[in-house]
N, CA, C and O atoms as CSV, one atom per row, in Angstrom:
chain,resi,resn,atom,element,x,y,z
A,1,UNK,N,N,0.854,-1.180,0.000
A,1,UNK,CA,C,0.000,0.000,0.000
A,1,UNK,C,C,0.893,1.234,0.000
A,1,UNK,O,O,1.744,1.367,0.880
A,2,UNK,N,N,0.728,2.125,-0.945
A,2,UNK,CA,C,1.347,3.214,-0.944
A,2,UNK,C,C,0.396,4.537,-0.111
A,2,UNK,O,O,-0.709,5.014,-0.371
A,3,UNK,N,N,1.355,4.825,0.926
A,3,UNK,CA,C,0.718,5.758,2.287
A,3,UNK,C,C,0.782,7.096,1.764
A,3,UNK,O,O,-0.085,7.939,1.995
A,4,UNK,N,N,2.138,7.360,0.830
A,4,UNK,CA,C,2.430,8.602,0.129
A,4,UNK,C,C,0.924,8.603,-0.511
A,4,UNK,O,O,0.099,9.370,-0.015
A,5,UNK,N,N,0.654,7.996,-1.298
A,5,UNK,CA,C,-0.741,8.418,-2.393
A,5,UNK,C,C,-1.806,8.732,-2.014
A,5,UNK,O,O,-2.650,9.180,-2.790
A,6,UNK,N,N,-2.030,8.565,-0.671
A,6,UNK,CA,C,-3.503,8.114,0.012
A,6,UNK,C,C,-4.103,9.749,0.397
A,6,UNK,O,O,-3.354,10.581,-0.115
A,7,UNK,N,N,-4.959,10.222,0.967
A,7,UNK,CA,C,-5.394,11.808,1.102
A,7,UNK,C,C,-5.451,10.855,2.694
A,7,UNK,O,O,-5.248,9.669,2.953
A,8,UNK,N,N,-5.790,11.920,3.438
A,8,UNK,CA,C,-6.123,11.890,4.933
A,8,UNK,C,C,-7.008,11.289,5.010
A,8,UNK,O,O,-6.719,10.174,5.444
A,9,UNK,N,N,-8.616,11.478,4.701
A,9,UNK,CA,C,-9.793,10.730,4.340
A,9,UNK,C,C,-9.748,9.510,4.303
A,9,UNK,O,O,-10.476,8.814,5.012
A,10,UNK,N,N,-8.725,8.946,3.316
A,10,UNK,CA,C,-8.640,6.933,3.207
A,10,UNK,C,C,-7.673,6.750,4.164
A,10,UNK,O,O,-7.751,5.583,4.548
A,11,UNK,N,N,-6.589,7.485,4.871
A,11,UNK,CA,C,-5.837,6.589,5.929
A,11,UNK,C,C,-6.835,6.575,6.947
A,11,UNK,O,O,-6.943,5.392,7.271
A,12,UNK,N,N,-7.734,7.368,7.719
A,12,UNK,CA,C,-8.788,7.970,8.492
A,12,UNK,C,C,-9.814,6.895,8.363
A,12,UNK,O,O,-10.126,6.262,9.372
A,13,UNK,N,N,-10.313,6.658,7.321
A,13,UNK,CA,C,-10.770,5.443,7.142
A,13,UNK,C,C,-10.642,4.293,7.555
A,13,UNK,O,O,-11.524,3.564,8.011
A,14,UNK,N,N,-9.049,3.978,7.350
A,14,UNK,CA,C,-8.977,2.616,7.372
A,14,UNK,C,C,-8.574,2.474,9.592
A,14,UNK,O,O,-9.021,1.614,10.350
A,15,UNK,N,N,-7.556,3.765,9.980
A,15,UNK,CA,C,-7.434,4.133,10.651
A,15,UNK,C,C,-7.910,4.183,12.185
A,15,UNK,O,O,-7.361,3.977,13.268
A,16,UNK,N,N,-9.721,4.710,11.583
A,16,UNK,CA,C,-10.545,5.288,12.948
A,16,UNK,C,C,-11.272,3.615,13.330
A,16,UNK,O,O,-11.382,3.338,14.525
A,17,UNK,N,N,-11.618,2.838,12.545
A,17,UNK,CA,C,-12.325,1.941,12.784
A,17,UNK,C,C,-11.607,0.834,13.464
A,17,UNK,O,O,-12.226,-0.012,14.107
A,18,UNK,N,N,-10.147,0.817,13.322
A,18,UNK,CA,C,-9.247,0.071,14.145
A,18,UNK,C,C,-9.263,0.383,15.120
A,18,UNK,O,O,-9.757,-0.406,15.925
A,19,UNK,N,N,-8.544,2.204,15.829
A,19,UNK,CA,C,-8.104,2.928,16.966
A,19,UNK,C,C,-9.885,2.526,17.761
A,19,UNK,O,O,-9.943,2.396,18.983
A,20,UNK,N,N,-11.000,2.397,17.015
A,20,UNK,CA,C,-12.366,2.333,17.609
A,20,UNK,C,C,-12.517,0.824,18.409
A,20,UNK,O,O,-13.271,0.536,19.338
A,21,UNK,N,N,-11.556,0.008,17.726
A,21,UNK,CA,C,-11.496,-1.042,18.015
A,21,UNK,C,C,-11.230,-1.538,19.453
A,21,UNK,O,O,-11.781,-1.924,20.484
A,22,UNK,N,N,-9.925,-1.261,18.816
A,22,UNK,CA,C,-8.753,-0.681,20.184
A,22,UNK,C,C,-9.464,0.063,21.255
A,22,UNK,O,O,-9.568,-0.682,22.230
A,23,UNK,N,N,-9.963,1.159,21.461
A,23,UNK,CA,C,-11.010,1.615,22.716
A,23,UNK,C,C,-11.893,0.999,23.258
A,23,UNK,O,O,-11.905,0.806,24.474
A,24,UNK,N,N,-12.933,0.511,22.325
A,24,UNK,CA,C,-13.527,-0.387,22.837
A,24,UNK,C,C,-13.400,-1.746,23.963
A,24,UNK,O,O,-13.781,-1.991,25.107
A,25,UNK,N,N,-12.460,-2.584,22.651
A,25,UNK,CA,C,-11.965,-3.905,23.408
A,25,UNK,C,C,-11.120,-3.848,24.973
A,25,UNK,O,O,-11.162,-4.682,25.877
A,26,UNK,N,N,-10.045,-2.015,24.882
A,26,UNK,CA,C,-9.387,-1.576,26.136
A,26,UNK,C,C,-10.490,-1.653,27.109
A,26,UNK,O,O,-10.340,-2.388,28.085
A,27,UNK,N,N,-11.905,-0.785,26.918
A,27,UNK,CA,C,-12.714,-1.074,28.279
A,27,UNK,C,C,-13.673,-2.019,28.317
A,27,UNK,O,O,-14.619,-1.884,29.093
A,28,UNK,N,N,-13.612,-2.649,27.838
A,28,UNK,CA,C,-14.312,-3.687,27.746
A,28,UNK,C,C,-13.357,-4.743,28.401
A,28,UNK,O,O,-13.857,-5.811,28.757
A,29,UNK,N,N,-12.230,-4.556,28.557
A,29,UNK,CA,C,-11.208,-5.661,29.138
A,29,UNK,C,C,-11.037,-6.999,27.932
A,29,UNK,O,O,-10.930,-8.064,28.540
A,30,UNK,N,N,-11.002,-7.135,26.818
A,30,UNK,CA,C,-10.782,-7.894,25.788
A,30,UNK,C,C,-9.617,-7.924,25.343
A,30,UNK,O,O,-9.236,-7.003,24.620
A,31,UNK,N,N,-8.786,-8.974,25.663
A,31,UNK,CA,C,-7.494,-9.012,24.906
A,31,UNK,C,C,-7.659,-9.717,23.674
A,31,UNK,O,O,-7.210,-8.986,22.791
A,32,UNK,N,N,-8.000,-10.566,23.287
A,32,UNK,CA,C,-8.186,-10.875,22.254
A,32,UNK,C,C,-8.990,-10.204,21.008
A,32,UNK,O,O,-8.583,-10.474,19.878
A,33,UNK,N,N,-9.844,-9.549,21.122
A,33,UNK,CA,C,-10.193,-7.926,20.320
A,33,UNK,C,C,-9.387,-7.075,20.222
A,33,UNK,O,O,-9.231,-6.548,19.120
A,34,UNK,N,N,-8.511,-6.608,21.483
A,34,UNK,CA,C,-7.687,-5.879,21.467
A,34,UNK,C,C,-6.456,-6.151,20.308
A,34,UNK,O,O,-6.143,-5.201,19.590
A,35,UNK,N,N,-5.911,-7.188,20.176
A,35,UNK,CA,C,-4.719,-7.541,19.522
A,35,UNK,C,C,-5.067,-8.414,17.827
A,35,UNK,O,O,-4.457,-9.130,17.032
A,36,UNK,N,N,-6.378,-7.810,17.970
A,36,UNK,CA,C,-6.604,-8.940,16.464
A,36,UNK,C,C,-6.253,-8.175,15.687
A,36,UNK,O,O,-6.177,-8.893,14.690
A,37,UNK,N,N,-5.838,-6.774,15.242
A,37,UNK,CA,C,-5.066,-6.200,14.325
A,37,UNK,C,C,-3.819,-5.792,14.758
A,37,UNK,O,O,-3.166,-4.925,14.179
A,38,UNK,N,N,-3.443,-6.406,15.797
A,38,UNK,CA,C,-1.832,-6.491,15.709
A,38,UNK,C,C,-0.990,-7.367,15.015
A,38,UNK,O,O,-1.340,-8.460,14.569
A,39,UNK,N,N,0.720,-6.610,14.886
A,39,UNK,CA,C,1.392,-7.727,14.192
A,39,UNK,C,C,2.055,-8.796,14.788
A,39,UNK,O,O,2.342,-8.675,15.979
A,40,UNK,N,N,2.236,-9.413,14.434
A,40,UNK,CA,C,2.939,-10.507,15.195
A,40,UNK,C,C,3.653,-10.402,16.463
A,40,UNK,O,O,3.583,-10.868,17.600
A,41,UNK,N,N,4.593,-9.339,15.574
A,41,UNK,CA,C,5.531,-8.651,17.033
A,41,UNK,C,C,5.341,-8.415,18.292
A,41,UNK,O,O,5.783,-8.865,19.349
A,42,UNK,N,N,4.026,-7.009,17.729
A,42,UNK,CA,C,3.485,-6.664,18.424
A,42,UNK,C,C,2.560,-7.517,19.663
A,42,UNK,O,O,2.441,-7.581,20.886
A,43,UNK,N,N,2.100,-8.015,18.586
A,43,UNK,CA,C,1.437,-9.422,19.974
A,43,UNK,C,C,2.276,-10.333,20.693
A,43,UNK,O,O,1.748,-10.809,21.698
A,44,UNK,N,N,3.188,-10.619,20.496
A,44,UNK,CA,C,4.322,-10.967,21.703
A,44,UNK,C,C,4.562,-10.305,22.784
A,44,UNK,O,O,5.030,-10.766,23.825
A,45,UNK,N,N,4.185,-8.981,22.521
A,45,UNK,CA,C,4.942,-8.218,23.370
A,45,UNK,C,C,3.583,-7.670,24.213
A,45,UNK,O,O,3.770,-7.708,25.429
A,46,UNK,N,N,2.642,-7.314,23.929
A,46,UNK,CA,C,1.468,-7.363,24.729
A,46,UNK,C,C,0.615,-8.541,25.044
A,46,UNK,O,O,-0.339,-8.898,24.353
A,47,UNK,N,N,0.996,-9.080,26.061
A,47,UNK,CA,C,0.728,-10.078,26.603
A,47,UNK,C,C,-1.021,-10.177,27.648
A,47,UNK,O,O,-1.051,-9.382,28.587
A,48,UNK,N,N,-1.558,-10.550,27.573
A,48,UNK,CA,C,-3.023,-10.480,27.993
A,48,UNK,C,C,-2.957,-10.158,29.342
A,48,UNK,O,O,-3.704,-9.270,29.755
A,49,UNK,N,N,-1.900,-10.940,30.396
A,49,UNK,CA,C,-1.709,-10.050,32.228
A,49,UNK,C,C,-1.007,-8.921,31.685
A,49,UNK,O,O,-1.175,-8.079,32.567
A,50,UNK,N,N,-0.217,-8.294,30.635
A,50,UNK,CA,C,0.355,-7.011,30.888
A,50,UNK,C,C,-0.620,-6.225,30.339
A,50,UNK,O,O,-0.482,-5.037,30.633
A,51,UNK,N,N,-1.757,-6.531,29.494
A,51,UNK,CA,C,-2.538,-5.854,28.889
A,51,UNK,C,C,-3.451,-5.675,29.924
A,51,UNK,O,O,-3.893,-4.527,29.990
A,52,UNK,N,N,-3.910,-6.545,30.839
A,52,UNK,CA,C,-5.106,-6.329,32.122
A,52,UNK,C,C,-4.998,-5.426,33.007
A,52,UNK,O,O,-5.843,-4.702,33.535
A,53,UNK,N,N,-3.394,-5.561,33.188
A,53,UNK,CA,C,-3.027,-4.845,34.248
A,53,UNK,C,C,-2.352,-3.254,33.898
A,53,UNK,O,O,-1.616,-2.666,34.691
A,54,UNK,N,N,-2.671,-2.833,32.861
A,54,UNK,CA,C,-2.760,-1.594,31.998
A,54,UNK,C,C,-4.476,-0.894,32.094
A,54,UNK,O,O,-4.919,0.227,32.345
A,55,UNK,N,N,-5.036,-2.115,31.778
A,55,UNK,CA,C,-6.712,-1.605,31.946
A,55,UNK,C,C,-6.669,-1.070,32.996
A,55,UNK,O,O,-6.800,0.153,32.960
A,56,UNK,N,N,-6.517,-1.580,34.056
A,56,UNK,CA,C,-6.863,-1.393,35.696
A,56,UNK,C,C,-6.312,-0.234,35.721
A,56,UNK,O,O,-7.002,0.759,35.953
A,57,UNK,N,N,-4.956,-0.138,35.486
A,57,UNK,CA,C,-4.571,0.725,36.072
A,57,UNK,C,C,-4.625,2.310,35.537
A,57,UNK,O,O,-4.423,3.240,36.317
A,58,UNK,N,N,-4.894,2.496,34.248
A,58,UNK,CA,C,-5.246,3.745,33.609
A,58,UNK,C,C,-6.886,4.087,33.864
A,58,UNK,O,O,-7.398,5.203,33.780
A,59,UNK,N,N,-7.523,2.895,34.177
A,59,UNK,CA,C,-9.427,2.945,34.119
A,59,UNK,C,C,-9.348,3.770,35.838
A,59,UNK,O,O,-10.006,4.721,36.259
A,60,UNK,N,N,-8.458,3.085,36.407
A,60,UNK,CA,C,-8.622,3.781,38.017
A,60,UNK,C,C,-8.334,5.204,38.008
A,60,UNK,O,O,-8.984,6.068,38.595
A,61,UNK,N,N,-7.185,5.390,37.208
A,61,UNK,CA,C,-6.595,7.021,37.275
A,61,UNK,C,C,-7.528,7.591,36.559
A,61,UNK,O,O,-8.358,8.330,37.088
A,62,UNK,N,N,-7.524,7.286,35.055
A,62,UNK,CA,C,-8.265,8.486,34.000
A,62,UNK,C,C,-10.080,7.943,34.069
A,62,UNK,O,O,-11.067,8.678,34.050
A,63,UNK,N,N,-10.051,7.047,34.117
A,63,UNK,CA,C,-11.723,6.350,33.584
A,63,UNK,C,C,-11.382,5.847,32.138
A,63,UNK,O,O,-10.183,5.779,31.868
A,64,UNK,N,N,-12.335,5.469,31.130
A,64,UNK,CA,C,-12.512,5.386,30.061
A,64,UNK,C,C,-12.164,6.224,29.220
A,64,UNK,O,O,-12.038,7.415,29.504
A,65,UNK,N,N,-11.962,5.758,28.104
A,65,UNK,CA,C,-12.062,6.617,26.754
A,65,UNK,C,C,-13.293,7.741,25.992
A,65,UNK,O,O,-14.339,7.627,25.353
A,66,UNK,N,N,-12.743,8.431,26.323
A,66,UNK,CA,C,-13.874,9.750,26.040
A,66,UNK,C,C,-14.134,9.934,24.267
A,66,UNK,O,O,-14.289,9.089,23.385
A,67,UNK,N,N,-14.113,10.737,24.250
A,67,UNK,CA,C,-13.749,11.704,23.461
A,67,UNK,C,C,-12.636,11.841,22.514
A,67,UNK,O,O,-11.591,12.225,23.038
A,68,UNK,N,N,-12.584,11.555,20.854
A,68,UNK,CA,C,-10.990,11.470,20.160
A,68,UNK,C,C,-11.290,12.318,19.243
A,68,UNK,O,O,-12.221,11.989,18.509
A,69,UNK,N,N,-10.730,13.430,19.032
A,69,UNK,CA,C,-9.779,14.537,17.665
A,69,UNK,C,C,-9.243,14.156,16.933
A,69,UNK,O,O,-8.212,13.657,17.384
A,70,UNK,N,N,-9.339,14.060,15.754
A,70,UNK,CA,C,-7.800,13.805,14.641
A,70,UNK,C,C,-7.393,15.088,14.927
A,70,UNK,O,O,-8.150,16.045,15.089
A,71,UNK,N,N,-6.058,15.102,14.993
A,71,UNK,CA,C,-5.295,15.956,14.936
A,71,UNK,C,C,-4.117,15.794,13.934
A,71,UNK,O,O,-3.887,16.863,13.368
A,72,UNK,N,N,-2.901,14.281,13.353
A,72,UNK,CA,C,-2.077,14.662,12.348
A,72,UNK,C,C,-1.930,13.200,11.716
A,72,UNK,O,O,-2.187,12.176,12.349
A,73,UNK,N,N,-1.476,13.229,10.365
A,73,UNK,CA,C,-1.655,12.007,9.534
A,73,UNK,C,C,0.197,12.539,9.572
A,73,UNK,O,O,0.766,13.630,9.608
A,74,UNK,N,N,0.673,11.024,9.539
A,74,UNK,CA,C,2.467,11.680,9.400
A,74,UNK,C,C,2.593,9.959,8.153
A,74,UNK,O,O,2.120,8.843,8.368
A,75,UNK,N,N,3.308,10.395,7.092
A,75,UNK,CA,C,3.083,9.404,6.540
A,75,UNK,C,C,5.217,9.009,5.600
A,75,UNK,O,O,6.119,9.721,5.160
A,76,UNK,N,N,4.957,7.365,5.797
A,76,UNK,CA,C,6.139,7.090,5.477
A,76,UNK,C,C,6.491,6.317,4.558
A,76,UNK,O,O,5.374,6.175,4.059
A,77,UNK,N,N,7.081,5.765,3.998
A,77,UNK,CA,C,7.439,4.999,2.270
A,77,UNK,C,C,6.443,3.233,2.578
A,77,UNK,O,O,5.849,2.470,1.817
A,78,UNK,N,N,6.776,3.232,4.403
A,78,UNK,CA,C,6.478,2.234,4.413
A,78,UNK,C,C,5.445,1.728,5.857
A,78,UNK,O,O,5.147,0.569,6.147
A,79,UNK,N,N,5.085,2.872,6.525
A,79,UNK,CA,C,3.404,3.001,7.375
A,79,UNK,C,C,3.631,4.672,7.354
A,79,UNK,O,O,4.352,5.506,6.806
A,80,UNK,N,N,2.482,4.590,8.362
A,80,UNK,CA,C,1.944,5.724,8.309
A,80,UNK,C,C,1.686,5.995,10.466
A,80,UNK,O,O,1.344,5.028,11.146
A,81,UNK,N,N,1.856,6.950,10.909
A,81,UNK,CA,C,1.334,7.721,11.885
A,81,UNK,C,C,0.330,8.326,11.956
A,81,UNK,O,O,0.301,9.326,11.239
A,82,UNK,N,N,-0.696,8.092,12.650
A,82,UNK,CA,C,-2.205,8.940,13.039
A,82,UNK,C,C,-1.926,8.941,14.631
A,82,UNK,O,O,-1.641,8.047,15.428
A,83,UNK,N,N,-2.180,10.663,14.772
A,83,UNK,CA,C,-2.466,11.363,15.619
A,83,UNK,C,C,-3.691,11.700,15.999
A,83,UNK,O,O,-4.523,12.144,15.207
A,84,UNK,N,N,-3.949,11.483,17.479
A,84,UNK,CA,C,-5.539,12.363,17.871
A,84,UNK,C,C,-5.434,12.828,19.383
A,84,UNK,O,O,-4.758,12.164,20.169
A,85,UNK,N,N,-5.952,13.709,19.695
A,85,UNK,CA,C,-6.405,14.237,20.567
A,85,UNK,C,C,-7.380,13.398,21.401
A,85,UNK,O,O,-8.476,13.190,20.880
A,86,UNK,N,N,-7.049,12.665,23.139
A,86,UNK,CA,C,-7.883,11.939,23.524
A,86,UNK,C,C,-8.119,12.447,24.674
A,86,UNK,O,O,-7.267,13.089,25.288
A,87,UNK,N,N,-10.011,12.091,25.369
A,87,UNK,CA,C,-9.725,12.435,26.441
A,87,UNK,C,C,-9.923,11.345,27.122
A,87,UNK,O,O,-9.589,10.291,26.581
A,88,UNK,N,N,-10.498,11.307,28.440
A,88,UNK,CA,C,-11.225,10.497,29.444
A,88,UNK,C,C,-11.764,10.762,30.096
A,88,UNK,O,O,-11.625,11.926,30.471
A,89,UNK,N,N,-12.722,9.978,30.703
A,89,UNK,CA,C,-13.660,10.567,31.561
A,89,UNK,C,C,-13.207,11.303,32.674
A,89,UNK,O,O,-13.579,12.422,33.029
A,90,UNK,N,N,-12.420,10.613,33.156
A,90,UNK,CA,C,-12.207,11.226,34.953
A,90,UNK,C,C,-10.980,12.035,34.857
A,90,UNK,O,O,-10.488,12.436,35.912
A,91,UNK,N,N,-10.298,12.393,33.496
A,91,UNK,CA,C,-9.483,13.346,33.823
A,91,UNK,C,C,-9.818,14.515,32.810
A,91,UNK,O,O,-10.329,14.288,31.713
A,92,UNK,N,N,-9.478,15.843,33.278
A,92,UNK,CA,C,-9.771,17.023,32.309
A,92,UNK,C,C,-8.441,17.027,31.398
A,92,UNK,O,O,-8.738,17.601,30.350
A,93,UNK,N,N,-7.464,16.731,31.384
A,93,UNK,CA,C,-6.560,16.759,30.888
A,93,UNK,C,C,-6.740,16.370,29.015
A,93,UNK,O,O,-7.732,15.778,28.590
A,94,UNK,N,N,-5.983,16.677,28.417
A,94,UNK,CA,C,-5.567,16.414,26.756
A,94,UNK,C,C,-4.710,15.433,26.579
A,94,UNK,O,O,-3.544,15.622,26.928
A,95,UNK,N,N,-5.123,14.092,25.961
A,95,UNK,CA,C,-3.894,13.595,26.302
A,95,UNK,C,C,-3.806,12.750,24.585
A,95,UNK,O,O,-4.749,12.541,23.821
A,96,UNK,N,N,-2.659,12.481,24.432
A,96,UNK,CA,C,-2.171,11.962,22.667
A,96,UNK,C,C,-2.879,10.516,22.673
A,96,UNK,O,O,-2.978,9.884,23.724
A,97,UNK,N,N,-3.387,10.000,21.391
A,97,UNK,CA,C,-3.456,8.687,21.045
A,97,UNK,C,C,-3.204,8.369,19.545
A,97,UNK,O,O,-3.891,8.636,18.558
A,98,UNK,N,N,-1.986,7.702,19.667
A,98,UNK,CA,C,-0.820,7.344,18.738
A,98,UNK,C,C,-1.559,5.929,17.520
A,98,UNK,O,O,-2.473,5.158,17.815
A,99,UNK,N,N,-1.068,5.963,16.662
A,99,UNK,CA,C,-1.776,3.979,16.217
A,99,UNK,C,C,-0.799,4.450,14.717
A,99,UNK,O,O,-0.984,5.240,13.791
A,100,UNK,N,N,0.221,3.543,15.075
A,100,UNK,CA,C,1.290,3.419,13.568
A,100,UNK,C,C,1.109,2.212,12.997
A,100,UNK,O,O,1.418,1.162,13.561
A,101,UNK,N,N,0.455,2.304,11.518
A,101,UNK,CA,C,-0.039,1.315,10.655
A,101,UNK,C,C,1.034,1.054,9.682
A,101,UNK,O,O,1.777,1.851,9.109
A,102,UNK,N,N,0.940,-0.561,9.598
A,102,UNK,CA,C,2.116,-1.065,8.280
A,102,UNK,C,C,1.072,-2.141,7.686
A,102,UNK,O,O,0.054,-2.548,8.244
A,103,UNK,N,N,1.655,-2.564,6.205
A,103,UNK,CA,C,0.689,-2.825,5.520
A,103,UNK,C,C,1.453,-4.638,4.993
A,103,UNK,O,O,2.263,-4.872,4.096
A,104,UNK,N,N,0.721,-5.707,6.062
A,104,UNK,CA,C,1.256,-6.818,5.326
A,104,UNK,C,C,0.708,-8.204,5.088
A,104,UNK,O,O,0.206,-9.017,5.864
A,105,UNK,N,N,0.950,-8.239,3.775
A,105,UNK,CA,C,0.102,-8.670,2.495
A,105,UNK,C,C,-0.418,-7.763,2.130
A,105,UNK,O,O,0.047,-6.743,1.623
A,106,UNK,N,N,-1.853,-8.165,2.447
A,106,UNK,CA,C,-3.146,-7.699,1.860
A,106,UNK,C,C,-3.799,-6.719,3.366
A,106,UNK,O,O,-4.723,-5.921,3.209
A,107,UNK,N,N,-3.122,-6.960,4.810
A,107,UNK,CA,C,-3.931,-6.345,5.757
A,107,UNK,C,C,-2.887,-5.063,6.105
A,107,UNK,O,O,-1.801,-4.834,5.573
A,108,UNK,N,N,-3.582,-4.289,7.193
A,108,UNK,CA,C,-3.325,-3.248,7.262
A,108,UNK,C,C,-3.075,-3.285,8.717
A,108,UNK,O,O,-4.018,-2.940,9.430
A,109,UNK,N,N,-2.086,-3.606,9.225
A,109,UNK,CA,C,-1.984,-4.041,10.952
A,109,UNK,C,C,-1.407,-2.603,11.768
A,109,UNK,O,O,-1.008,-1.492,11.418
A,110,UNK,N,N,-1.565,-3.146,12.728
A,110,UNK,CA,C,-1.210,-1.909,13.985
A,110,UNK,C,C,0.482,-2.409,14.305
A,110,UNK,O,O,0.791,-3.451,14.881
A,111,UNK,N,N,1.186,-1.649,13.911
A,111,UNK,CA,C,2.629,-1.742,14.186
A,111,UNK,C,C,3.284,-1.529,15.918
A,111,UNK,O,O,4.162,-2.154,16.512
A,112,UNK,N,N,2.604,-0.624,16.256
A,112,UNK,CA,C,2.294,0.574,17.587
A,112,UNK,C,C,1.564,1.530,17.987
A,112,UNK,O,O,1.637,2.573,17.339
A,113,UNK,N,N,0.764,1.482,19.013
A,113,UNK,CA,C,-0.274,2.420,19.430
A,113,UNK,C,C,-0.010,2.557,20.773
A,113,UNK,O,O,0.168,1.572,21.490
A,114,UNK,N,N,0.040,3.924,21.263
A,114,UNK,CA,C,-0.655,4.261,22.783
A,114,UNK,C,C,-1.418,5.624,23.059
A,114,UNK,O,O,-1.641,6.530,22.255
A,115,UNK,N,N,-1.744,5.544,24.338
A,115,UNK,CA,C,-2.334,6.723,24.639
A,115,UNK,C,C,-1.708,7.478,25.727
A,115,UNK,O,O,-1.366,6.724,26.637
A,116,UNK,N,N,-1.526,8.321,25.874
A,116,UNK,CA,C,-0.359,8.799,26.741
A,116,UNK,C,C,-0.875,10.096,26.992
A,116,UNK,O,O,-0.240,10.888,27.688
């Protein structure tokens, strides 16, 4: 997939319905939703107790997933960066949510994402 060619609109596309994913399955406590568009790698490395114990512990501080902004498409020969503006419930604060897409085969996987 060429990321150079794409307008904001089709990465956004393919993009929001993943990161939607990803929110969801986070409060919902689903690891296995959570990681079904991850890559391989990536799923090694988020492990279902390190992923639980991430829920807990951001759901206690911030609450849930509020509220998301696009804010920047950053794009590279070979993925792409989407930026947004996130909030949460229990905190007033602004805080980033990251999701770097690479494209292999035919799918469009999550390379790296957080919310910070």
């Amino acid at each position: 997939m060429n990321w150079l060619k794409m307008s904001e609109s089709e990465i956004l596309s393919i993009a929001n319905p993943i990161m939607d994913n990803l929110m969801e399955a986070s409060t919902s406590i689903d690891h296995e939703r959570h990681v079904k568009d991850f890559t391989d790698d990536l799923k090694s490395i988020v492990t279902e107790e390190n992923l639980k114990a991430q829920y807990r512990e951001y759901q206690a501080k911030l609450g849930y997933f509020a509220e998301r902004e696009f804010a920047a498409v950053f794009r590279k020969e070979t993925d792409v960066a989407v930026f947004w503006k996130q909030r949460y419930t229990k905190s007033n604060g602004e805080h980033i949510a990251f999701l770097r897409l690479v494209c292999v085969g035919k799918r469009v996987l999550v390379q790296n994402v957080s919310v910070t």
